[in-house]
ZAGUSE-403432 format. One line per field, with one value per residue: x, y, z of N, C-alpha, C in turn; residue in one letter; residue number from 1. Coordinates in steps of 0.02 Angstrom, whole numbers, padded with zeros to 5 digits. Layout:
<recs>
nx	X,...
ny	Y,...
nz	Z,...
cax	X,...
cay	Y,...
caz	Z,...
cx	X,...
cy	Y,...
cz	Z,...
aa	a,...
i	NUM,...
</recs>
This chain:
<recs>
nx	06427,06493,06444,06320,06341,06400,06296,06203,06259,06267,06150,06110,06199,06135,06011,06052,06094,05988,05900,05981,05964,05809,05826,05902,05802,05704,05775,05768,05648,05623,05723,05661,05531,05549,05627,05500,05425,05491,05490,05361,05330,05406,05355,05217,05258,05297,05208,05110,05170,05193,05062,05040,04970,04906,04895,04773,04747,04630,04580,04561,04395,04337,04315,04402,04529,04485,04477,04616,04705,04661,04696,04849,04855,04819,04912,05039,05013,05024,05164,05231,05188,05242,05378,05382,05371,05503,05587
ny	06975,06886,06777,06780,06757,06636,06570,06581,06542,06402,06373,06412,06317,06181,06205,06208,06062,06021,06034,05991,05845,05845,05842,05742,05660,05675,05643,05527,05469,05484,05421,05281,05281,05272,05146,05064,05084,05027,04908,04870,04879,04764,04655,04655,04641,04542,04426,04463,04385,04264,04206,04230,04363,04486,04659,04796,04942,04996,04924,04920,04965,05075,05081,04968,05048,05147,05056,04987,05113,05165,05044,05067,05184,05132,05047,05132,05223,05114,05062,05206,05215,05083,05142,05251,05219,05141,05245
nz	06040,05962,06000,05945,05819,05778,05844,05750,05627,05648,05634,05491,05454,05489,05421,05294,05287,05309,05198,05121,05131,05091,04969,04938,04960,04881,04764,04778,04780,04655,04582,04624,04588,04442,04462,04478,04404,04288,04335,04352,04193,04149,04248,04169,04035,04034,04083,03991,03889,03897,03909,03790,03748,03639,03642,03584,03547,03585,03664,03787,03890,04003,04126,04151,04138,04225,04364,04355,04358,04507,04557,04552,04606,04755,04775,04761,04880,04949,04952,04993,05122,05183,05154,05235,05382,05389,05382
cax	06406,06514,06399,06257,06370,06397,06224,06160,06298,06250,06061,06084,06214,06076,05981,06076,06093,05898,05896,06021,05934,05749,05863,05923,05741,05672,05813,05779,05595,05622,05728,05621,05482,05575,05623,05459,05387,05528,05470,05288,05323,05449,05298,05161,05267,05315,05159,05090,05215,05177,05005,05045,04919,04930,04848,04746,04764,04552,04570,04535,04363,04367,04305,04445,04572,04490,04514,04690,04720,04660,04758,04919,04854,04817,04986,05097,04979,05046,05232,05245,05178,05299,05445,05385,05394,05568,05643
cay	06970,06811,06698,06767,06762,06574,06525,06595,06515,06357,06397,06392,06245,06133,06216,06177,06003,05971,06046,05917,05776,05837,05832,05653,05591,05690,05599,05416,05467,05490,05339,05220,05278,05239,05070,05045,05080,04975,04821,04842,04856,04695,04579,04681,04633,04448,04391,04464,04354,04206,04188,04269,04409,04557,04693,04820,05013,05015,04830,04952,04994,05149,05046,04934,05107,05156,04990,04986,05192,05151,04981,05089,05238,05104,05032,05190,05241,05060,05081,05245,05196,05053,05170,05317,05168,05117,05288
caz	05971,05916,05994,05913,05756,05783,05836,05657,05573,05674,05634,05445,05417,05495,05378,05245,05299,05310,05128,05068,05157,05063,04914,04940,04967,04803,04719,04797,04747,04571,04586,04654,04558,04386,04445,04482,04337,04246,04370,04305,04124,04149,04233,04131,03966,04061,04075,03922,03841,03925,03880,03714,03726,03586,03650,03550,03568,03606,03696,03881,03900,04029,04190,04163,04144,04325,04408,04339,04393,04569,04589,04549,04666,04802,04779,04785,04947,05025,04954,05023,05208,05215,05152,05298,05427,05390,05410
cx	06433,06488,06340,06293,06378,06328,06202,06188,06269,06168,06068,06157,06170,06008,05988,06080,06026,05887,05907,05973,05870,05792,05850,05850,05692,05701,05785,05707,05578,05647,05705,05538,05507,05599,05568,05426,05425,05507,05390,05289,05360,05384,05248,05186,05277,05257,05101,05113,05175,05118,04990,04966,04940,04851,04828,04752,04684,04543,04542,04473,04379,04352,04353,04508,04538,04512,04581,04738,04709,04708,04824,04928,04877,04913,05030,05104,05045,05138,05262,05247,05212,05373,05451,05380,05468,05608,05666
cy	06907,06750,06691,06749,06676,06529,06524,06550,06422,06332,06369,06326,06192,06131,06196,06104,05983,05996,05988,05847,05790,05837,05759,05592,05619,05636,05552,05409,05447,05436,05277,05220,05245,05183,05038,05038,05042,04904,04818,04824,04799,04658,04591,04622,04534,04381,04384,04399,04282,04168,04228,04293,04462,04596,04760,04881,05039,04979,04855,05009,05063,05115,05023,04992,05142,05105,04994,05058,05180,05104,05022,05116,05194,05077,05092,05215,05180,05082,05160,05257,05149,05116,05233,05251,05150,05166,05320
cz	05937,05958,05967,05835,05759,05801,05767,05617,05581,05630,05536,05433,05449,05439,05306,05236,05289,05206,05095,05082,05119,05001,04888,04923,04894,04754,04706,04762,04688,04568,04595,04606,04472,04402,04469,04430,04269,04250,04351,04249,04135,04158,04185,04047,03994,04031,04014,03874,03850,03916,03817,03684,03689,03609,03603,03573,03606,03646,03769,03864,03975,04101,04194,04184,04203,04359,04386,04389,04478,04609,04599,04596,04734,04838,04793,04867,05006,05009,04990,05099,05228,05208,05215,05353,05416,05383,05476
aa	x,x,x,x,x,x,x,x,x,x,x,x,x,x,x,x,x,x,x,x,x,x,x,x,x,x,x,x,x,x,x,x,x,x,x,x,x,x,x,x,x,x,x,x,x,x,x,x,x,x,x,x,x,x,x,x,x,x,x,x,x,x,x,x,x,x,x,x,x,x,x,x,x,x,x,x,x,x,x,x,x,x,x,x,x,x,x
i	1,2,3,4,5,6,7,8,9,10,11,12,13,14,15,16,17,18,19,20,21,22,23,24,25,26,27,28,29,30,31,32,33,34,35,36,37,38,39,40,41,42,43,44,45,46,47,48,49,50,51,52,53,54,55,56,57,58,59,60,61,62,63,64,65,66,67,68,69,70,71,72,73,74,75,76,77,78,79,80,81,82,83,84,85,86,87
</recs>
């Protein structure tokens, strides 16, 4: 009986361990996604600046707010397939 008592125990601290580790990558998630979205508004507001555009709250017809929604999608798609390659 105390090796089945030690396999189990075995059984869930791996378990526990893979927990922590989907933990870690929820975290880095959330992390990476907020300095992502810091590093858009930075060039978004950069370049705004730069060619000192003032934009209008109506200024995005709704084609342009798909093309924009897709570019982002597309992008997350590719940042996410380099970041599952480099683990």
């Amino acid at each position: 009986m105390d090796q089945q008592d030690n396999s189990q125990n075995e059984h869930l601290n791996e378990e526990g361990t893979s927990q922590d580790q989907t933990n870690q990558n929820i975290d880095a998630d959330a992390e990476f996604g907020a300095v992502s979205n810091q590093l858009i508004d930075l060039l978004v507001d950069t370049t705004l600046k730069k060619y000192d555009v003032k934009l209008e709250s109506t200024a995005l017809d709704e084609d342009t707010k798909k093309q924009l929604k897709s570019l982002v999608d597309e992008l997350e798609k590719s940042v996410h397939s380099l970041r599952n390659k480099n683990k």
